[in-house]
C-alpha positions as CSV (number, residue, x, y, z in Angstrom):
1,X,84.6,45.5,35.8
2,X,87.7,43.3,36.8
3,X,88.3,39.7,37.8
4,X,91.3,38.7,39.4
5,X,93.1,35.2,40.5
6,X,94.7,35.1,43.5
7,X,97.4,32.3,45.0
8,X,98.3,31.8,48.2
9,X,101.9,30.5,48.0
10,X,104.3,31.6,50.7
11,X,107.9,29.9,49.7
12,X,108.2,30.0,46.0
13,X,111.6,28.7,46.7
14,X,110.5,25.5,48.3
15,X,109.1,24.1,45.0
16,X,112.5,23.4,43.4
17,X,113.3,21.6,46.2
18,X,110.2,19.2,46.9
19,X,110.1,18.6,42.8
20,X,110.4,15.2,43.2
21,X,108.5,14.5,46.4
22,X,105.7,13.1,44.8
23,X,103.9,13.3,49.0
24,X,100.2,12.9,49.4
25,X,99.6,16.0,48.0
26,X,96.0,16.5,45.8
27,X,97.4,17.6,42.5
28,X,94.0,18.5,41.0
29,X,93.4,21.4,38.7
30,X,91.4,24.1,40.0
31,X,87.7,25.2,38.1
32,X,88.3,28.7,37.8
33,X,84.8,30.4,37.8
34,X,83.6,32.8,34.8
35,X,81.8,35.4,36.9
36,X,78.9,37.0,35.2
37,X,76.0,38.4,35.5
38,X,77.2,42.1,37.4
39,X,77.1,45.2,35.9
40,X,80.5,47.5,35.6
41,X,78.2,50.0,37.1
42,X,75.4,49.8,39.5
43,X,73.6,52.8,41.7
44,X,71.2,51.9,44.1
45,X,69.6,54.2,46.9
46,X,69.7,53.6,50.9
47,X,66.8,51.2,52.5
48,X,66.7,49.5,49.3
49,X,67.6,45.9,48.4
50,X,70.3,45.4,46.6
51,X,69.8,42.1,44.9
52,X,72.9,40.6,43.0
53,X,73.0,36.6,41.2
54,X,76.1,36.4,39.9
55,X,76.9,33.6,37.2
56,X,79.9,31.6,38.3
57,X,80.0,29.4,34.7
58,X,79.1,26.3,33.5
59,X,81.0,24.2,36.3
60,X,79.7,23.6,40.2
61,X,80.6,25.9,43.1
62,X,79.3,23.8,46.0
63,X,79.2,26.1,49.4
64,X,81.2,23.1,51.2
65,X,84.2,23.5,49.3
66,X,83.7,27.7,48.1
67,X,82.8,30.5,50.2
68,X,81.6,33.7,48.9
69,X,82.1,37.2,50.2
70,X,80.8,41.2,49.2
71,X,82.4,43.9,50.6
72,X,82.5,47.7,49.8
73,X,85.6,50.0,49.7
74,X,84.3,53.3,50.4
75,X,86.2,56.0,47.9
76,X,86.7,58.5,50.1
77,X,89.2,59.8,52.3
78,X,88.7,57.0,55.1
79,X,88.7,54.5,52.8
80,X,86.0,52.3,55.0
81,X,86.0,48.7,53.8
82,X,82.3,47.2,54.8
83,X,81.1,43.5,54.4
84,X,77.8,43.5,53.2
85,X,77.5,39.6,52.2
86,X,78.6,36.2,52.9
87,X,76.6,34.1,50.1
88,X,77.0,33.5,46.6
89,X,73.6,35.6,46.0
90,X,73.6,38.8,47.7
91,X,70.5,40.2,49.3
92,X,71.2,43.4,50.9
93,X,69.6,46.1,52.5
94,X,71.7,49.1,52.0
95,X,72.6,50.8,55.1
96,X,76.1,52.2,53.5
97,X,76.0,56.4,53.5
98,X,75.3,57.8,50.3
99,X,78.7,57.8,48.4
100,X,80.8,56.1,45.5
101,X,82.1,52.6,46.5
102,X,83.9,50.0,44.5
103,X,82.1,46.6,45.0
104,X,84.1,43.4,44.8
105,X,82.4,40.0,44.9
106,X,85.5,37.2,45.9
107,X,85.2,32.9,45.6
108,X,87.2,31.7,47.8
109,X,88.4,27.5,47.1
110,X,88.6,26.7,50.7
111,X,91.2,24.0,50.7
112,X,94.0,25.7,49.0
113,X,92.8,29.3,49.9
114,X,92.7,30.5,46.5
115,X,90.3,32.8,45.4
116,X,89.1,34.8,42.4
117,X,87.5,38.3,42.5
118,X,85.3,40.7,40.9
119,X,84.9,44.3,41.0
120,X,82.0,46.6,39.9
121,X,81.5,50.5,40.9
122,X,79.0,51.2,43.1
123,X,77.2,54.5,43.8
124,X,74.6,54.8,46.4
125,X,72.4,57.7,46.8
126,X,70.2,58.8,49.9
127,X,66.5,57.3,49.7
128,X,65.4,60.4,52.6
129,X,67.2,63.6,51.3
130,X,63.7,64.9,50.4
131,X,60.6,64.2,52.6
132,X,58.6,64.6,56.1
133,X,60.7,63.5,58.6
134,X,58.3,62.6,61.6
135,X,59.9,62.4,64.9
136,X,57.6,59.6,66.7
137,X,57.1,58.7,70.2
138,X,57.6,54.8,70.5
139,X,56.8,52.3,73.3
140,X,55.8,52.8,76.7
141,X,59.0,54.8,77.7
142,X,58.9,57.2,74.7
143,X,61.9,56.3,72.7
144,X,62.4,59.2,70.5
145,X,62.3,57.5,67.2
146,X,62.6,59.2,63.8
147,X,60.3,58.1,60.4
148,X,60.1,59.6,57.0
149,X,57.5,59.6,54.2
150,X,60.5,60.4,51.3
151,X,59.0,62.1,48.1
152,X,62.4,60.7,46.5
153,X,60.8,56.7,46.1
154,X,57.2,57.5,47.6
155,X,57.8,54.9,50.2
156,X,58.0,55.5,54.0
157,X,61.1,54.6,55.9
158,X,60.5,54.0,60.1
159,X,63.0,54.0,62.6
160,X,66.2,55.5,60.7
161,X,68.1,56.1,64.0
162,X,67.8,52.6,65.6
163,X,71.4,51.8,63.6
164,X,73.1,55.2,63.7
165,X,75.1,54.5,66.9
166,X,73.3,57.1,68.6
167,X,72.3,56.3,72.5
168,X,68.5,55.8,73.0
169,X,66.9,59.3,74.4
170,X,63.4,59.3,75.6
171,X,61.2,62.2,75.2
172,X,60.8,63.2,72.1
173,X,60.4,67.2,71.4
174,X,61.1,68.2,68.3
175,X,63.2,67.7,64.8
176,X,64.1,70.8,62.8
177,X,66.4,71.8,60.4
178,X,69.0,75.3,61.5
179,X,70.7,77.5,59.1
180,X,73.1,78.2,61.4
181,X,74.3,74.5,62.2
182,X,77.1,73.0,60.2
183,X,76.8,72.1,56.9
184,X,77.3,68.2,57.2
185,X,74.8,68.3,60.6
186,X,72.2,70.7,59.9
187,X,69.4,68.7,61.8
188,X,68.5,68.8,65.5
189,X,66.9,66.4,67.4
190,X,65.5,67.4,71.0
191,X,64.1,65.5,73.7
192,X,64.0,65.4,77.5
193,X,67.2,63.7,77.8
194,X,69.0,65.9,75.6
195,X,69.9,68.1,72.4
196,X,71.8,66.7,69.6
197,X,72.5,67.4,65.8
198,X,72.1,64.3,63.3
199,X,73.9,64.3,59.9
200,X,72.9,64.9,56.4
201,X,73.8,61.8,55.2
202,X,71.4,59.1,56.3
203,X,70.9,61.3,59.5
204,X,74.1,60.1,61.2
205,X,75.4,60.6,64.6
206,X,78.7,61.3,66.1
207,X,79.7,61.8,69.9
208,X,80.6,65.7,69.1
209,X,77.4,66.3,67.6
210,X,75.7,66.4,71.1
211,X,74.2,70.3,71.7
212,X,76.3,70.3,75.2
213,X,79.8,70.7,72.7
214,X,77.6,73.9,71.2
215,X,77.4,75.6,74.7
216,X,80.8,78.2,75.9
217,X,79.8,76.5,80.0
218,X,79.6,73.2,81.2
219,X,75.1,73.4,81.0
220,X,73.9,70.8,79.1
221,X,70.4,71.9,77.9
222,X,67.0,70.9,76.8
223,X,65.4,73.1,74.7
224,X,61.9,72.8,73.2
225,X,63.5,74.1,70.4
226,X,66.3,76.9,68.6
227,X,64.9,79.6,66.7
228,X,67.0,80.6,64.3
229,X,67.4,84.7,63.8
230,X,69.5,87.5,62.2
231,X,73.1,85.6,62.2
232,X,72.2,83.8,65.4
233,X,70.4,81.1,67.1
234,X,68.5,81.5,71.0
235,X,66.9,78.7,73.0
236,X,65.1,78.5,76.2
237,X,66.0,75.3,78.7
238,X,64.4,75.4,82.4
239,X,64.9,78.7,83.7
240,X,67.6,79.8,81.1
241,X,68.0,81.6,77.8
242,X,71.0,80.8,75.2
243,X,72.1,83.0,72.5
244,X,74.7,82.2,70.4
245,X,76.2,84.7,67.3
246,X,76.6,83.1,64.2
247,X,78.0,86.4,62.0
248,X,80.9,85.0,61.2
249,X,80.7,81.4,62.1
250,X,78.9,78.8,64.4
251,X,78.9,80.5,67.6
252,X,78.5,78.7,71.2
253,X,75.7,79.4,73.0
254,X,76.1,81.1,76.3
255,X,73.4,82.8,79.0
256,X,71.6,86.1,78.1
257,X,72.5,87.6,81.0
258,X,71.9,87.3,84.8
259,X,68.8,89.1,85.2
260,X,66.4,86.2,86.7
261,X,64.2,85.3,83.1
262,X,62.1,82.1,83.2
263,X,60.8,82.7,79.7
264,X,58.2,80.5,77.6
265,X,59.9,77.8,75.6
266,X,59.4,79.7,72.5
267,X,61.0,82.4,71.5
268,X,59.5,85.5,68.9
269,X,61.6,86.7,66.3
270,X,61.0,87.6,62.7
271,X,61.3,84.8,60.1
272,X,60.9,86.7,56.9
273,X,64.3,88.6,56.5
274,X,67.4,87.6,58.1
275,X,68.3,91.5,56.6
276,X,68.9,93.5,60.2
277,X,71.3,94.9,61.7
278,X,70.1,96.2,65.3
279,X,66.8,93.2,65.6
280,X,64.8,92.2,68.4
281,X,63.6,88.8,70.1
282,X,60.7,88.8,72.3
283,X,59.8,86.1,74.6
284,X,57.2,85.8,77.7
285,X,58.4,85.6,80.8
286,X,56.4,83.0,83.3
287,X,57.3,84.2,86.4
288,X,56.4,87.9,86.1
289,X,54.0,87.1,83.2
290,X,55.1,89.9,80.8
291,X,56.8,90.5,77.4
292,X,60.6,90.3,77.5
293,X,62.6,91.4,74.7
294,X,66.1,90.8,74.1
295,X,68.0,93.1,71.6
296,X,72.2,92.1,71.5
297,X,73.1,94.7,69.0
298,X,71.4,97.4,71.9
299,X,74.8,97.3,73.9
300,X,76.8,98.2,71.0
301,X,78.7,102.0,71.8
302,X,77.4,103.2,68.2
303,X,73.7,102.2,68.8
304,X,73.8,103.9,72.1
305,X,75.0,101.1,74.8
306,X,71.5,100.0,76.2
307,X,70.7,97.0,78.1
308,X,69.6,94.4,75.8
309,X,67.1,93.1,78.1
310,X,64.5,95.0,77.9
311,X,60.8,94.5,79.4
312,X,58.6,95.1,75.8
313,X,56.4,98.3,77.0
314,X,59.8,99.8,78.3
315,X,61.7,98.7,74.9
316,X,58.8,100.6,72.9
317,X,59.3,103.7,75.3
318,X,63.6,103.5,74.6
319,X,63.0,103.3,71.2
320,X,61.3,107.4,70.8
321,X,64.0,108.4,73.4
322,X,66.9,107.0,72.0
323,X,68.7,108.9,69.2
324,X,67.8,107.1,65.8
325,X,65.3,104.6,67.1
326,X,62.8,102.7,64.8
327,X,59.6,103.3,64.3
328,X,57.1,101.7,66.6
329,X,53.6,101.7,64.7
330,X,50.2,99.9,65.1
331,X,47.5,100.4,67.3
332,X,45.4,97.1,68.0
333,X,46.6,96.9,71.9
334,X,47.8,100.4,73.5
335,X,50.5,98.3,76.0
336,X,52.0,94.9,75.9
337,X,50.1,93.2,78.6
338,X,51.0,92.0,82.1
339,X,49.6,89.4,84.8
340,X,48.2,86.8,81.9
341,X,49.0,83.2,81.7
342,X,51.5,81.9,78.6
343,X,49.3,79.5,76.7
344,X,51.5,79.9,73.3
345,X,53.2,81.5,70.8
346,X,54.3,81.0,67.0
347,X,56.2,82.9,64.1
348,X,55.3,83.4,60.8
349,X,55.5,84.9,57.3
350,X,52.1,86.6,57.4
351,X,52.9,90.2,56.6
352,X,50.1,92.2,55.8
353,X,51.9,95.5,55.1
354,X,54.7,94.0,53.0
355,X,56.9,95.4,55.6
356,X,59.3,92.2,55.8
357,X,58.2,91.8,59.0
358,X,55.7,88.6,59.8
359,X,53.6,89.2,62.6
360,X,54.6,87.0,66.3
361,X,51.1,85.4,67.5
362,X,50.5,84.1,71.4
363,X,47.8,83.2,72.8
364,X,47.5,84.5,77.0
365,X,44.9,83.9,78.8
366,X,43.1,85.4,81.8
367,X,41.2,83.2,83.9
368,X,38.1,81.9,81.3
369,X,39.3,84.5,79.0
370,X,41.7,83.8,76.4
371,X,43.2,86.7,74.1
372,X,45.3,87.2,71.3
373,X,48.2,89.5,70.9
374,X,50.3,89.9,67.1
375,X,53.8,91.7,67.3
376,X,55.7,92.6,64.3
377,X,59.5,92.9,65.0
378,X,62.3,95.1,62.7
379,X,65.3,97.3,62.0
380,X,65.4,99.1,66.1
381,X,67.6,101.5,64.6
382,X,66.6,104.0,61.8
383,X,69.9,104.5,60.9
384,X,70.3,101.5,58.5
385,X,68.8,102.1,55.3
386,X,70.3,99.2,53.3
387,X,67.9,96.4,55.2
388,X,64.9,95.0,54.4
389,X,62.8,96.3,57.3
390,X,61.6,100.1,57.7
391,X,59.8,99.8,60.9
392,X,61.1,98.9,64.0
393,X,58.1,97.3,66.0
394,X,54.7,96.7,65.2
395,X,51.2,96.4,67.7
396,X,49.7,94.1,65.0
397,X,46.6,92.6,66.3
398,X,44.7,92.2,69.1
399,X,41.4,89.8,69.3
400,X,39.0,88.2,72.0
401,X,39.4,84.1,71.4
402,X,37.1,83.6,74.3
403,X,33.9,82.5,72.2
404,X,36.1,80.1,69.7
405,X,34.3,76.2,70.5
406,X,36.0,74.7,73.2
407,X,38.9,76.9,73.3
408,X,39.7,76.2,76.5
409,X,40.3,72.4,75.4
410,X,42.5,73.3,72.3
411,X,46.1,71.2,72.8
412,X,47.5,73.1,69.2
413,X,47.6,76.0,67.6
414,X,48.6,76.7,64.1
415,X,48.5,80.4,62.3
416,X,48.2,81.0,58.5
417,X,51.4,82.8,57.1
418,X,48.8,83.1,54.3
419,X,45.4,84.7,55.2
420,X,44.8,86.2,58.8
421,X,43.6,82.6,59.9
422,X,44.1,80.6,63.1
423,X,43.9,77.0,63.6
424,X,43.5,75.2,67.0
425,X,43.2,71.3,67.6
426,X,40.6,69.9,70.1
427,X,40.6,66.0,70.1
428,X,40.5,64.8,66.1
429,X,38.4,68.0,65.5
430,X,40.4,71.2,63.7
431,X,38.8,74.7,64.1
432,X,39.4,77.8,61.5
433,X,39.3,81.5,63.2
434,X,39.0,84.5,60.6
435,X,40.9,87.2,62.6
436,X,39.5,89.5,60.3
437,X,36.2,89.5,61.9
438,X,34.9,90.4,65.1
439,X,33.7,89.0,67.4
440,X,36.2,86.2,67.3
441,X,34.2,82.8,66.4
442,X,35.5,79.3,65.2
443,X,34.5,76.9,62.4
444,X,34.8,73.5,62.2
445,X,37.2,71.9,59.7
446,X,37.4,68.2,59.5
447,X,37.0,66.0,62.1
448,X,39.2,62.7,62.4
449,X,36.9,60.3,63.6
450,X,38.5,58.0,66.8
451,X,41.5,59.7,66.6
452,X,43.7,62.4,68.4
453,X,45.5,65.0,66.7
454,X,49.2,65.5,67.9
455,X,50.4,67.7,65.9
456,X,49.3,70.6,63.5
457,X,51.4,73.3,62.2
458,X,52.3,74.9,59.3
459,X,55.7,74.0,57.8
460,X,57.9,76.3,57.1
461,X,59.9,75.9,53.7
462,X,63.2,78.3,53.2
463,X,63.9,77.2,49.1
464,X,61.7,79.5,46.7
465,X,60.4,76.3,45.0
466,X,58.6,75.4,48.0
467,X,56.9,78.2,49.1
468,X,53.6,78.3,47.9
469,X,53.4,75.1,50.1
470,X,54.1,76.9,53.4
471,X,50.6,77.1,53.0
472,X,49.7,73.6,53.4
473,X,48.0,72.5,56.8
474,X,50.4,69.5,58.6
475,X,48.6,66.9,60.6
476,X,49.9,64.2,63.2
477,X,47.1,62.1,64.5
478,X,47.7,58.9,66.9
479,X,44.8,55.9,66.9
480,X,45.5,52.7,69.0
481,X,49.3,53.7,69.1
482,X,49.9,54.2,65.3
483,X,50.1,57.5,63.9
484,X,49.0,59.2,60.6
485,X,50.2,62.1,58.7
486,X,48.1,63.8,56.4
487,X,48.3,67.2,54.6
488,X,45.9,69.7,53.5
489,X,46.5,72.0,50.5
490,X,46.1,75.5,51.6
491,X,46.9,77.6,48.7
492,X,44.3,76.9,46.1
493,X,41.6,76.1,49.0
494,X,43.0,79.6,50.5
495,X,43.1,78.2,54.1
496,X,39.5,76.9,54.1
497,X,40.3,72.9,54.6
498,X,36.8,71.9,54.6
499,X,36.4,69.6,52.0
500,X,40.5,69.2,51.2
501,X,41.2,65.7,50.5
502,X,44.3,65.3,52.3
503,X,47.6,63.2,51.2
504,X,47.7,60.8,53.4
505,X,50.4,58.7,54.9
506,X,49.7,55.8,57.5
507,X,52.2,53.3,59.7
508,X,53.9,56.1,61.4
509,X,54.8,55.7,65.3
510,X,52.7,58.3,67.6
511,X,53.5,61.5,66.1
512,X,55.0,64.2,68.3
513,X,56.5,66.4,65.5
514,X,56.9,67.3,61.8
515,X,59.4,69.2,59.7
516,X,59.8,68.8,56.3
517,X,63.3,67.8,54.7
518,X,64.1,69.9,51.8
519,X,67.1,68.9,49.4
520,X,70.2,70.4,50.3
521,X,72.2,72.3,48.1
């Protein structure tokens, strides 16, 4: 900690001179303050208050003849210089990015321009690097607006992005984290008016982070959201599908292929290993209502130089004609249906073989009827033997939902990457299915009384510390335009949430989404 003096006097030469002008000059002695009271160094984490009263001696500092000023010098590269209080006292909510600083406190004597100064260091450290973010709707346009219940300080933080310098977008979609973004902006937001990425430091925002700099054409897209697979991301927007390789580095995205695909937003790939070399996607097309599946690595001369579109029952048959291809096994459906309407579809770790492949669930439906289909995708080509997956496509599951209580009315799904167990909202009610059993019936789970459930998913962790919580139920519910979020522990209760006293967390905007943050490494 330092303290300087500082004098303002231009022409040192000029005093000589005017030594005996004796003038109406003010030839008082200046009180020079004993600053006190601040720590050499001080850490303090974002969105708290950073309260300073600094001790200035025995002597008065009146505010008409002193002024007071904080200001940060950021020690980094860019060297950012940020005032963050005019007043003797500082009271100040931190909105600096987490980093070391150097703090200096200056009193200024306003006549002569003199002033004396102070430094401390300062470290400040990010209050949400671990938590639930919850991507709200807000107001009656739908701002997309971005909360988050940190498990760093306990406390819950609301509209992070309001400051960030990002444009308003309405629509809020969904907020998720990619392994294949970069490093410093590893978090997308998307909404109907658009994609973008937001930082890892206090979720900032920068022009280039927009998802229309990601794409090799001029489309600027709107996806529901990017699924993340071997080395690569895909999305759906409107009536187009995106891949982009990521092998080597952050690829662009750029269209599939012209073949006329209007696939469901969601895309089925296998989120247990990222281990293969020749892997699958599978999505449902809308328009001729029938499994797609898209395989890049198909094309390549030493797999055989196959179209990587393929419809799903023709990829099965390619895969005993083609020399080396994967094993298809399973036998719940005998084809991959056609002519059904898309109601949804998830991925998850639920891999009851241990064959590193979790099983692809989507709900289709067929008139009053509604049906259930699992896929497992793998390795399409037998001749790797170093991955993870010894199968190349599995016909996991079939079931009959139609009995399940008002499944016709269910908004949200969720399935179990834990027991065979599907969840589906109707209203503030939750409903458990055993897919074990047959005939296919629901059970009630909690109802939240007065309110409407949102959201309901299970999150899905990627560090090893977490996992045993990639069990746990997430809830969004809305009442009178305030939302809740409330989680259910699903590893010790082994999926049965009747009964589960949830964690709880209230004052959140109307919840549209949940991902949880996990610290980055």
């Amino acid at each position: 900690m330092t303290m300087k003096r500082f004098f303002c006097i231009p022409v040192l030469f000029l005093l000589a001179a005017c030594a005996n002008d004796l003038g109406n000059y003010d030839y008082r002695d200046l009180t020079e303050p004993d600053i006190t009271g601040i720590e050499a160094n001080i850490s303090v984490l974002t969105h708290a208050r950073l309260q300073l009263t600094p001790g200035l001696g025995g002597n008065d500092f009146p505010d008409d003849r002193y002024s007071f000023e904080w200001r940060t010098l950021a020690r980094s590269a860019d060297e950012t210089v940020t005032v963050i209080g005019t007043s003797r006292n500082l009271d100040y909510e931190v909105a600096l990015p987490a980093g070391a600083y150097t703090l200096f406190f200056k009193v200024t004597e306003n006549a002569s321009g003199v002033y004396w100064q102070q430094s401390c260091e300062l470290q400040v450290s990010e209050a949400t690097s671990e938590g639930w973010m919850v991507l709200c709707a807000d107001g009656a346009d739908d701002r997309a607006r971005l909360d988050m219940v940190s498990t760093v300080t306990g406390e819950t933080y609301t509209d992070l992005l309001k400051n960030n310098g990002m444009p308003q977008m309405k629509g809020p979609r969904r907020i998720q984290w990619s392994r294949f973004a970069d490093a410093d902006s590893p978090y997308y937001l998307l909404t109907d008016d658009g994609a973008t990425r937001l930082g890892r430091n206090g979720f900032e925002w920068k022009e280039e982070y927009r998802l229309v700099y990601e794409m090799g054409n001029s489309d600027d897209p709107r996806p529901w959201v990017i699924n993340d697979v071997t080395a690569s991301k895909m999305m759906v927007s409107g009536s187009k599908t995106y891949f982009a390789e990521c092998l080597v580095s952050v690829g662009l995205f750029g269209p599939i292929g012209d073949a006329p695909l209007n696939a469901a937003p969601v895309i089925g790939c296998n989120i247990v290993t990222q281990n293969i070399a020749v892997f699958a996607m599978m999505m449902y097309d809308l328009d001729t209502k029938r499994f797609v599946g898209y395989a890049p690595n198909l094309r390549s001369p030493d797999v055989g130089g196959y179209a990587p579109l393929q419809e799903m029952n023709d990829l099965v048959k390619l895969l005993g004609e083609m020399d080396n291809g994967g094993r298809v096994t399973g036998d719940a459906f005998d084809e991959f249906p056609q002519g059904l309407d898309f109601v949804w579809m998830e991925n998850t770790k639920y891999d009851p073989n241990s064959t590193n492949m979790g099983v692809i669930y989507t709900v289709l439906r067929d008139g009053d009827r509604y049906c259930l289909y699992g896929t497992q995708l793998g390795e399409l080509w037998s001749v790797v033997t170093v991955g993870d997956c010894t199968q190349a496509l599995s016909k996991a599951y079939y079931g009959d939902l139609s009995g399940c209580t008002n499944i016709a009315r269910a908004e949200h799904f969720a399935f179990s990457s834990l027991k065979n167990y599907m969840y589906y909202a109707v209203g503030g009610t939750v409903y458990r299915v055993d897919l074990s059993e047959k005939p296919l019936t629901a059970t009630a789970q909690f109802t939240l009384v007065g309110e409407t459930i949102t959201c309901l998913k299970f999150n899905i962790y990627r560090q090893s510390a977490n996992l045993a919580r990639t069990y746990d139920l997430v809830v969004g519910s809305v009442k009178d335009d305030t939302g809740t979020l409330r989680i259910y522990e699903g590893f010790n209760s082994d999926g049965n949430f009747r009964g589960v006293a949830p964690e709880v967390h209230s004052g959140l905007g109307r919840i549209v989404d949940v991902t949880y943050r996990e610290m980055l490494k």
